[in-house]
Rosetta silent file (secondary structure, phi, psi, omega in degrees, C-alpha in Angstrom):
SEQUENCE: XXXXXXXXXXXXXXXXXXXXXXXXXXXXXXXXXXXXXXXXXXXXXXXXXXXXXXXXXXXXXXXXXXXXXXXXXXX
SCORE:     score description
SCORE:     0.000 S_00000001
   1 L     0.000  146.330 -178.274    7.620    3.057  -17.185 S_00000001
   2 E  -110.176  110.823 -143.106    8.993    0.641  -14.608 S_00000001
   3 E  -137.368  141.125  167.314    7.000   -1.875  -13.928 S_00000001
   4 E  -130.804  143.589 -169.130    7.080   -4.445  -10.677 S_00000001
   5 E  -146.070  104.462  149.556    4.410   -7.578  -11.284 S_00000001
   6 L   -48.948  123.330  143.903    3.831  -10.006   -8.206 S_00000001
   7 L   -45.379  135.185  172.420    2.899  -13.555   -9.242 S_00000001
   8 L   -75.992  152.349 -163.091   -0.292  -14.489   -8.887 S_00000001
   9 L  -100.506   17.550  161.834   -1.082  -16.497   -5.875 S_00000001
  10 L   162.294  145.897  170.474   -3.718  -18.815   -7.712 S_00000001
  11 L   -32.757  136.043  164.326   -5.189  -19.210  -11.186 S_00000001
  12 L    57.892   56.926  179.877   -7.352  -16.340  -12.848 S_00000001
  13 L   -94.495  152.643  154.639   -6.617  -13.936   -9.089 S_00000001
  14 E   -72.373  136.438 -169.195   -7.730  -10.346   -9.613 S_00000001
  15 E   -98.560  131.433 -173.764   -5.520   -7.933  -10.689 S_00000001
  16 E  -119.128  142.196 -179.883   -4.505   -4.931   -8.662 S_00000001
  17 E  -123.525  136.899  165.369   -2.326   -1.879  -10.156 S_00000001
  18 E  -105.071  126.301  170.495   -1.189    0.144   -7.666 S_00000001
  19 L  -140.799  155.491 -172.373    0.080    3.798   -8.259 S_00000001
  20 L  -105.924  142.905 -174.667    1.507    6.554   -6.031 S_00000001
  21 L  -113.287  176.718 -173.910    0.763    9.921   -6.655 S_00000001
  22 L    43.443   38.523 -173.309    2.568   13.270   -5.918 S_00000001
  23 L    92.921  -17.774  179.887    5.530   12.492   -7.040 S_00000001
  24 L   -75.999 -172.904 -163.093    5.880    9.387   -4.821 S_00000001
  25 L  -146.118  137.472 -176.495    7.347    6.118   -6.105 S_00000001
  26 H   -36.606  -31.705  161.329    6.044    2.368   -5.948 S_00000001
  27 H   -61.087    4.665  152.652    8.054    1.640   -2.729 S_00000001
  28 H   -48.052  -27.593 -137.698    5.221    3.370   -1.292 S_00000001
  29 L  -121.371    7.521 -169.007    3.136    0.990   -1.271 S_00000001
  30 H   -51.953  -44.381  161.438    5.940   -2.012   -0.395 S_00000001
  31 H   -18.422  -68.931  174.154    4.081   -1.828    3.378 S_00000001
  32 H   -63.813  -11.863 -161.268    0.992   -3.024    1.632 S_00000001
  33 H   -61.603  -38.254 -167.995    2.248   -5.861   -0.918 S_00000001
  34 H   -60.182  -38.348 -137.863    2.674   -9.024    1.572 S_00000001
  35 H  -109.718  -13.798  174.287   -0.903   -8.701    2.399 S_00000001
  36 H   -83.514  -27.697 -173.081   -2.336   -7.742   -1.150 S_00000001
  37 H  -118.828   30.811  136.924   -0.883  -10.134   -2.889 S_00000001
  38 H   -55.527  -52.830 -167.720   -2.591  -13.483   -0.910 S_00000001
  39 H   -82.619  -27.994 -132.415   -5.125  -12.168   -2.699 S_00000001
  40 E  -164.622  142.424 -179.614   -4.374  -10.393   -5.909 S_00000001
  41 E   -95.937  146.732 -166.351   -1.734  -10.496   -8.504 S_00000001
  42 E  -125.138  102.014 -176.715   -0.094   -6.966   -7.863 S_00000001
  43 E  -101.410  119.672 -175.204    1.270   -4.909  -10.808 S_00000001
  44 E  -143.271  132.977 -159.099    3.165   -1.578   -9.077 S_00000001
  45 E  -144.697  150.368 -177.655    5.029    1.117  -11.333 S_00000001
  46 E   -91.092  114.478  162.208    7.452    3.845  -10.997 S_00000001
  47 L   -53.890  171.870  177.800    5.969    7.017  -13.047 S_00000001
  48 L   -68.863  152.337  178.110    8.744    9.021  -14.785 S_00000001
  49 L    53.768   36.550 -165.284   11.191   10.538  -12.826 S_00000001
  50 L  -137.799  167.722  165.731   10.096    8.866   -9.689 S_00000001
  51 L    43.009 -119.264  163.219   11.558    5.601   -8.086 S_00000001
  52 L  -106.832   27.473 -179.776   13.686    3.741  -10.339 S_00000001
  53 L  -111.792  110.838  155.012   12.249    5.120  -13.524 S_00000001
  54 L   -89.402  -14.204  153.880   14.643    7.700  -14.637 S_00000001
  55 L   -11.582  124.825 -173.923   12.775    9.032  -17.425 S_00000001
  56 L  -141.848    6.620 -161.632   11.727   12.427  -16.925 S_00000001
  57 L  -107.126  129.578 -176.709   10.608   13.275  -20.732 S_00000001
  58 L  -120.640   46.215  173.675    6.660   12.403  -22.046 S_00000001
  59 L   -54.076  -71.726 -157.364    8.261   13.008  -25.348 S_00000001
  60 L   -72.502  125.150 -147.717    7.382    9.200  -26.376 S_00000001
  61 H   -68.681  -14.844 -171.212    3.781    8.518  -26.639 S_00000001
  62 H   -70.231  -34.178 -173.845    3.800    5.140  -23.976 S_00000001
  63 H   -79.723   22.642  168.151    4.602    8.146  -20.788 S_00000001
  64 L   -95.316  137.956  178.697    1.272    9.925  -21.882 S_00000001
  65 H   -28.103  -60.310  168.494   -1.725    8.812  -19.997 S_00000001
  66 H   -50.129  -33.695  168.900   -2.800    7.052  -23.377 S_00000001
  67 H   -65.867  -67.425 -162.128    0.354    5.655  -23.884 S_00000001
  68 H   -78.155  -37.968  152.754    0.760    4.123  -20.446 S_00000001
  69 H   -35.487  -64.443 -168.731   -3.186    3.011  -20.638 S_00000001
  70 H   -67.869  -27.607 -142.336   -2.383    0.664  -23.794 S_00000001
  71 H   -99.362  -22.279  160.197    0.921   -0.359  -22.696 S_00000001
  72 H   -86.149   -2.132 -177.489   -0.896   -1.861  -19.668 S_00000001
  73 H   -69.460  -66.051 -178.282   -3.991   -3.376  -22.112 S_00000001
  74 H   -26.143  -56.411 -177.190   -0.936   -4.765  -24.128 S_00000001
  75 L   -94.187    0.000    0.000    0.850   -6.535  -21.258 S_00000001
């Protein structure tokens, strides 16, 4: 998983994860980031075989839905 993480723009901010669907890739959402993250620390990730994740295998248990759930509890 490729993970892009915005500072937060003041102590304890709410956390936003953004993900693109259908194949799309977190520079979807680059439009939105200036204005999300006044507010909101902004965590935005490339799924496998999208964006700059080259991965294309859910061989390893972190690219399984369960996998990528803990690995964001975790960080």
């Amino acid at each position: 998983m490729k993970l892009s993480l915005s500072p937060p723009p003041y102590a304890d901010a709410p956390v936003v994860v953004l993900i693109s669907g259908l194949g799309g890739s977190g520079s979807y959402w680059l439009p939105q980031l200036a204005v999300l993250e006044q507010e909101y620390q902004v965590i935005c990730y490339d799924q496998r075989g999208t964006g700059n994740n080259p991965d294309t295998l859910a061989e390893r248990l972190q690219y399984r839905p369960d996998g990528q759930r803990n690995c964001i509890r975790r960080w």
